[in-house]
C-alpha positions as CSV (number, residue, x, y, z in Angstrom):
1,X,173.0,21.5,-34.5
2,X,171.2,25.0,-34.9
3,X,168.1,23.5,-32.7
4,X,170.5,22.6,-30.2
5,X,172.0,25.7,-29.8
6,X,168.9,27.0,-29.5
7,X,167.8,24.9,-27.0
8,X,170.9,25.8,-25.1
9,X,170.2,29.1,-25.2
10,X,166.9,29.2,-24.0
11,X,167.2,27.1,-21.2
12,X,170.3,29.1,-19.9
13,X,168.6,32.3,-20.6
14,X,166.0,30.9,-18.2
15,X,168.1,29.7,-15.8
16,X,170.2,32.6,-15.5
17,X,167.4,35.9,-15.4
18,X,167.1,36.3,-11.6
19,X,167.9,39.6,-9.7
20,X,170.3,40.3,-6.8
21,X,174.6,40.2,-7.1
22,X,176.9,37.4,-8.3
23,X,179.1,36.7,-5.3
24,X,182.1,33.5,-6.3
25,X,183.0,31.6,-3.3
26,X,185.1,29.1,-4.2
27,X,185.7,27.6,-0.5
28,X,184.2,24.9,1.4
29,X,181.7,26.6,3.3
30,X,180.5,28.5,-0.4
31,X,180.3,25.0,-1.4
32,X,178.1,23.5,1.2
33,X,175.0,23.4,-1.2
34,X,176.6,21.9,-3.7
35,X,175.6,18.1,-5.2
36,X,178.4,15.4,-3.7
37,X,179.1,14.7,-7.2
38,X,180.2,18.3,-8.2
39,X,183.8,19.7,-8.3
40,X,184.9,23.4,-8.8
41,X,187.5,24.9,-10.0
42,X,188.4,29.2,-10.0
43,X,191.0,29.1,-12.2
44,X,194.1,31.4,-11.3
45,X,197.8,31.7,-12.1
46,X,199.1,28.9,-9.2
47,X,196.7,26.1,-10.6
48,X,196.0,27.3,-14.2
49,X,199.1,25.5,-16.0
50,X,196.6,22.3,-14.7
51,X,195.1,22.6,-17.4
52,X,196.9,23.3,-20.3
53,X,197.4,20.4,-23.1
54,X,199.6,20.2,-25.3
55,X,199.1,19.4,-29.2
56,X,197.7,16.0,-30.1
57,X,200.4,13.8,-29.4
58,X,201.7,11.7,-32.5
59,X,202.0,7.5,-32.2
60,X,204.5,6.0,-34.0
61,X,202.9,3.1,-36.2
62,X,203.2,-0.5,-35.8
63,X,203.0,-1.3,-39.7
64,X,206.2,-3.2,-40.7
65,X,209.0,-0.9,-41.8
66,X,210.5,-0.9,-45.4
67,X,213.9,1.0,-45.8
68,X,214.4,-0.6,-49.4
69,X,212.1,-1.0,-52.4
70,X,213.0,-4.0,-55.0
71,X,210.1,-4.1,-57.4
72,X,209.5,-8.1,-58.4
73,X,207.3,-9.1,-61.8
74,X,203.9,-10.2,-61.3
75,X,201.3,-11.5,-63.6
76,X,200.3,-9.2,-66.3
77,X,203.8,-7.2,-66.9
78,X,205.0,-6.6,-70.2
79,X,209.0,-6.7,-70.3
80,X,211.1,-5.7,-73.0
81,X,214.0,-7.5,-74.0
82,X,216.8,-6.0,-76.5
83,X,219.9,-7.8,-77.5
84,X,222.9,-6.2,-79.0
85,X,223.6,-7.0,-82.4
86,X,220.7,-9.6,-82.8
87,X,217.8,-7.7,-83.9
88,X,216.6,-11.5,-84.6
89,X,215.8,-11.8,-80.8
90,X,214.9,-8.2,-80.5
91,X,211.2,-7.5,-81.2
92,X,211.3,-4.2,-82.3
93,X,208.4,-1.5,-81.5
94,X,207.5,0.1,-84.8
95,X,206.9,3.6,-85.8
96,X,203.2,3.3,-84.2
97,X,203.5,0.6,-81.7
98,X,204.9,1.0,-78.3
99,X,207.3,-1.3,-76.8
100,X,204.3,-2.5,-73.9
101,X,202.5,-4.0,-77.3
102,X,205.3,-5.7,-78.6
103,X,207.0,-7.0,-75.4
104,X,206.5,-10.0,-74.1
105,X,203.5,-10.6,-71.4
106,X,204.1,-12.6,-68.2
107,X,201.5,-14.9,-68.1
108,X,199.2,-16.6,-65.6
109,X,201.7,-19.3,-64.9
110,X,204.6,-16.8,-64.1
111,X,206.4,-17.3,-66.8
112,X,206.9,-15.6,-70.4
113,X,208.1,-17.5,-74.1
114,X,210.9,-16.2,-75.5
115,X,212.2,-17.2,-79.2
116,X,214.6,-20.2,-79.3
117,X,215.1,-20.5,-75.5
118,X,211.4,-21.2,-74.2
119,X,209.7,-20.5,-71.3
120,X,211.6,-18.1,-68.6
121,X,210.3,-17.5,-64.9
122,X,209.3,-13.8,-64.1
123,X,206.8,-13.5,-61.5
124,X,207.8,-12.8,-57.9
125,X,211.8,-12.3,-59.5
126,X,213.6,-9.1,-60.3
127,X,214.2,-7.5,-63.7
128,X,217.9,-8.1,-63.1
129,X,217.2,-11.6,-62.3
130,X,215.4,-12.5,-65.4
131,X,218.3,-10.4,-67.5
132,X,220.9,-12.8,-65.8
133,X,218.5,-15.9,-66.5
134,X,218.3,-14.6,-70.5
135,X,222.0,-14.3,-70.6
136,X,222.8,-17.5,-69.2
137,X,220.3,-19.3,-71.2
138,X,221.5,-17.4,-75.0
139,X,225.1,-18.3,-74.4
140,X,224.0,-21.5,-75.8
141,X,222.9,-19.6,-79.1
142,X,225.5,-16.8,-79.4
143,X,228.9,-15.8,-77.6
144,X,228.8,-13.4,-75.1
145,X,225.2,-12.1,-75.1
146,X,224.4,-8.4,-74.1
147,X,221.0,-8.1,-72.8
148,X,218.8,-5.1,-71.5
149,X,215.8,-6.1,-70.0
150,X,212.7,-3.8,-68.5
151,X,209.5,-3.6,-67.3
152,X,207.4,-1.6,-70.5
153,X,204.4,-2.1,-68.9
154,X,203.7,-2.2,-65.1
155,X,200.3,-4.3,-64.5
156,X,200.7,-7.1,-62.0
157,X,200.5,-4.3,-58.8
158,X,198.6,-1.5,-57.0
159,X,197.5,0.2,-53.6
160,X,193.9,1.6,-53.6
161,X,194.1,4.8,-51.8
162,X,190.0,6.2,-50.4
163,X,188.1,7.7,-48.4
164,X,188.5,11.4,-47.4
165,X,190.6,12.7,-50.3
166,X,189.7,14.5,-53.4
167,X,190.3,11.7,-55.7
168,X,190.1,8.1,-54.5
169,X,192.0,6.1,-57.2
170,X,194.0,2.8,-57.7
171,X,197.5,3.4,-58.0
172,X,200.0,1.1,-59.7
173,X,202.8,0.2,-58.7
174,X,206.6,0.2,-60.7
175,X,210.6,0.1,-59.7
176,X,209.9,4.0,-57.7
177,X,209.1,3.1,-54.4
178,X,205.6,4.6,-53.3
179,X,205.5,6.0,-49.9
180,X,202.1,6.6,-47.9
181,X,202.3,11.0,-48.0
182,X,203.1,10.4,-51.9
183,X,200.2,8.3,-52.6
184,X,197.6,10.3,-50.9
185,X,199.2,13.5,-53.0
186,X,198.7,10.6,-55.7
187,X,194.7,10.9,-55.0
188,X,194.4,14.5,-54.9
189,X,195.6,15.5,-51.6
190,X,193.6,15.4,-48.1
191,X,190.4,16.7,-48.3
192,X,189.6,19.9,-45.6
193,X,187.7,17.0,-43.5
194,X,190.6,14.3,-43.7
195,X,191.9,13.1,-40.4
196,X,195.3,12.1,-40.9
197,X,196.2,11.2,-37.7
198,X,193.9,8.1,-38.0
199,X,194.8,6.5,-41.6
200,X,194.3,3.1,-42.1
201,X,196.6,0.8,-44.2
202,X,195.2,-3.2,-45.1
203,X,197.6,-5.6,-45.3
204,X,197.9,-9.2,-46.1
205,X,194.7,-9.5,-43.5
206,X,195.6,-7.0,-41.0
207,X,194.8,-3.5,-40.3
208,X,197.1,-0.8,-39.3
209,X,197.2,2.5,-37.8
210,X,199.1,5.3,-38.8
211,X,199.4,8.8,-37.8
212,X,201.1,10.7,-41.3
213,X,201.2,13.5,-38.8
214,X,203.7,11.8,-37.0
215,X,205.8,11.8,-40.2
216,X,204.6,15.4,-41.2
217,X,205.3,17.0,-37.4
218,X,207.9,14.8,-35.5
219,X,210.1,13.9,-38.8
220,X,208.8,10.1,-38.1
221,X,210.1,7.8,-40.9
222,X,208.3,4.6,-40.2
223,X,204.6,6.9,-40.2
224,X,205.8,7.3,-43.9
225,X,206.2,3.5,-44.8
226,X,206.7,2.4,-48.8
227,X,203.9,0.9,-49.6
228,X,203.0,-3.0,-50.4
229,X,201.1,-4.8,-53.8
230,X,197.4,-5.4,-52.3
231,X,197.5,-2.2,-49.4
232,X,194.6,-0.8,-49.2
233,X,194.7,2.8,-47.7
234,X,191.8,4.7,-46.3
235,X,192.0,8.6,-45.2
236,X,188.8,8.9,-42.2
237,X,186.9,11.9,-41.5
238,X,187.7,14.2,-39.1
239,X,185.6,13.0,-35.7
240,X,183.8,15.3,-34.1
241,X,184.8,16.8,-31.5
242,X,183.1,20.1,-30.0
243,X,183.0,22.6,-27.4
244,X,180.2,24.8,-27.0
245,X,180.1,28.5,-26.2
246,X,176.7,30.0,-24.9
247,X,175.9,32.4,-22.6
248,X,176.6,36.4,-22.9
249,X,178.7,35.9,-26.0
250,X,178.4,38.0,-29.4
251,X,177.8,34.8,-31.5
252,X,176.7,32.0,-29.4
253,X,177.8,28.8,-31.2
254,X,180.1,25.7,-31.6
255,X,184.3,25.7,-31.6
256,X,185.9,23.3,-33.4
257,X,188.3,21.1,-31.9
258,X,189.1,17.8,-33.9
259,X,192.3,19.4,-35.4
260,X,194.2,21.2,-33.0
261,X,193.2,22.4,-29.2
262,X,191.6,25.6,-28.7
263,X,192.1,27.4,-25.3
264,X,189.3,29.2,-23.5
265,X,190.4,32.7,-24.4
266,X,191.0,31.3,-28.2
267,X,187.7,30.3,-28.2
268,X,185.7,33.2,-26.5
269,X,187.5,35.4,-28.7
270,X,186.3,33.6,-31.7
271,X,183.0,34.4,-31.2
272,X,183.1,37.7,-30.4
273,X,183.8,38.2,-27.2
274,X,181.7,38.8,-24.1
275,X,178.9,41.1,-24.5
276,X,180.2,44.7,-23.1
277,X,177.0,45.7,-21.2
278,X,175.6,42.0,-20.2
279,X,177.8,39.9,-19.5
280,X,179.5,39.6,-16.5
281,X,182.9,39.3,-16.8
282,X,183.6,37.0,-13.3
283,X,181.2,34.7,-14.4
284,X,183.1,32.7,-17.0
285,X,182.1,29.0,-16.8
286,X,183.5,26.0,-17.7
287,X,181.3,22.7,-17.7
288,X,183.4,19.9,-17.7
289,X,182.0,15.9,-17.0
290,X,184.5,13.1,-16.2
291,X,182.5,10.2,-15.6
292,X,180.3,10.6,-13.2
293,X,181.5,13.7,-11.9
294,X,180.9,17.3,-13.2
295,X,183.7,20.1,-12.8
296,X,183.0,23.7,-12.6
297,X,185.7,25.5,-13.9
298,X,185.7,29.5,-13.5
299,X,187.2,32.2,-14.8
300,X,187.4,36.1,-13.9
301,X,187.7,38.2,-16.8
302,X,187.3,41.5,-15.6
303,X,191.2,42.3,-15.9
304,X,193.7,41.4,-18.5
305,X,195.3,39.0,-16.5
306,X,192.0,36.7,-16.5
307,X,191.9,36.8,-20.6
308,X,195.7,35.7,-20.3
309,X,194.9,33.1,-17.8
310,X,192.1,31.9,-20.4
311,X,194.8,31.3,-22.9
312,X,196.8,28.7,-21.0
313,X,193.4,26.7,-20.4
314,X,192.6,24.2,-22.8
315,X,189.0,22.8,-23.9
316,X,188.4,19.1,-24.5
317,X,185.5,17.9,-26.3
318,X,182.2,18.2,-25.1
319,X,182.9,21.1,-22.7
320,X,180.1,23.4,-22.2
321,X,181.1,27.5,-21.7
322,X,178.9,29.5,-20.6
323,X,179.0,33.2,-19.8
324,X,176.6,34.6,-17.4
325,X,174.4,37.9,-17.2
326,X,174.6,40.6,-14.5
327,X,173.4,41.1,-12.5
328,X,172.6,37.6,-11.3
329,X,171.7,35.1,-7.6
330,X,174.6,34.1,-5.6
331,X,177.2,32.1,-7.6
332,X,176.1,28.6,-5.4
333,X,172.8,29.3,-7.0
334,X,173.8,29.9,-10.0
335,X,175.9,27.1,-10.7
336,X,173.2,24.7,-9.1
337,X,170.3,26.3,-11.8
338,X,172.4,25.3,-14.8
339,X,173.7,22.5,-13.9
340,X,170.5,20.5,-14.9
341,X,170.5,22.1,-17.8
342,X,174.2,21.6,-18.7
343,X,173.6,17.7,-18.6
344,X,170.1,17.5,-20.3
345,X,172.1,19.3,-23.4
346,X,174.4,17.5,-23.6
347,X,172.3,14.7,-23.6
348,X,170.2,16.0,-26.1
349,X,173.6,17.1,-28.4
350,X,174.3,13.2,-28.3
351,X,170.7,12.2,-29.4
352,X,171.2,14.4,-32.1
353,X,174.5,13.3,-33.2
């Protein structure tokens, strides 16, 4: 990125040193000498709200919405089962042995043994469902059974949870539902490069976008969904998306603009300002290619109401800004020398991306 500032820099330093006045005609006959497939733009207050974005829009997610969370026993769980009064079917923990050691482990088939009864189903059925089941089954044995039955051991479940966050982990699942915004917390929290507007969430085969902005800004419940056995989240970097500032500035350089949009004055100001003595302060440009097409979008900065102009003006990614030098060759002639140059930048900016 340094070389192509550089290379920016140079070739608008060279395309800019010329002597005479800098005159701005910004009607068709100032325009006659301009290519066919060039547009411009002066900016002023009756067109200027044009051009103004809002923030990045939040989407609502298409991932199936869960309002309830019932947590069924897979393969692997330990459960623990107490009766009241019967500490013949109660297989107590010991002083150095947790309950998850002693319980009884659903095996590969589903199912679990349990003293004097047999076999009991467990996978894919609720804790409560496998009490009532227990119940049913020891009234043969003894009147009126009491049994408490839990999971001591959650195993059978998880979400992986990757990519840009401090701590990329497995997380397993238990009877507390596990929401999308918890589980990334869960990993360490977004890292500073972490796009959360573009998360990814796996599921059964299918991928699906979700904007946790959406949740975070517009109170959004579904871009918050509880999560699923098997989901497989994944936090993206931040695209890049860039303006560039050149020209007569203080500190010639890149702006940011993947997070939130940054309006011309925003982004003059952040680097530096225009040059006091060199820069001319009508000659605030704005490259901007749609297609085909090239708009020429300028600004007059020579009174307060241009800098407040600048801030309702928003840049997009891959907009070039470039401040010229006074004194400089008609404005037609000006805009006509660095147009070239504007595209072969930003041709080379995407070789070197």
């Amino acid at each position: 990125m340094k070389y192509f500032i550089n290379f920016l820099l140079c070739a608008f330093l060279l395309a800019a040193c010329t002597d005479g006045f800098t005159v701005f005609p910004v009607d068709e006959e100032g325009q006659e000498n301009l290519a066919d497939d060039l547009d411009v733009v002066r900016l002023s207050s009756k067109n200027i709200k044009n051009y103004t974005l809002p923030s990045k829009p939040v989407t609502r997610t298409r991932l199936p919405y869960m309002t309830g969370w019932s947590y069924k026993i897979g393969v692997g769980d330990v459960l623990s089962i107490d009766v009241y009064d019967h500490p013949e079917l109660t297989m107590p923990a010991g002083p150095d042995r947790p309950a998850s050691q002693n319980g009884f482990r659903v095996q590969a088939d589903g199912k679990f043994f349990y003293p004097h009864i047999g076999e009991i189903e467990a996978a894919g059925r609720s804790i409560e469902q496998v009490r009532s089941d227990l119940s049913q089954k020891l009234r043969q044995i003894i009147p009126e059974p009491q049994v408490v039955a839990r999971v001591a051991e959650f195993k059978s479940q998880s979400v992986l949870v990757g990519g840009e966050v401090d701590n990329p982990n497995k997380q397993t699942l238990d009877t507390v539902p596990l929401t999308l915004f918890q589980a990334v917390n869960a990993a360490g929290g977004a890292t500073d490069n972490a796009d959360l507007s573009r998360i990814t969430v796996k599921r059964n085969g299918r991928t699906y976008h979700v904007d946790l902005n959406g949740f975070l800004r517009a109170n959004y419940a579904q871009n918050n969904p509880i999560l699923r056995a098997g989901d497989v989240v994944h936090v993206p970097e931040l695209r890049t998306e860039q303006a560039y500032i050149l020209g007569e500035v203080d500190d010639p350089s890149v702006v940011d603009l993947a997070k939130e949009p940054i309006n011309l004055t925003q982004a003059l100001a952040s680097q530096g300002g225009l040059k006091e003595v060199r820069a001319d302060a009508r000659g605030v440009f704005v490259f901007r290619s749609v297609g085909q097409r090239t708009t020429v979008f300028q600004l007059e900065t020579s009174s307060p109401e241009g800098w407040l102009l600048g801030t309702d003006f928003s840049l997009i990614p891959d907009d070039v800004v470039y401040v010229t030098r006074s004194p400089l060759t008609r404005w037609n002639d000006t805009i006509t020398g660095l147009l070239p140059t504007v595209v072969a930048a930003r041709n080379l900016g995407d070789l070197a991306d």
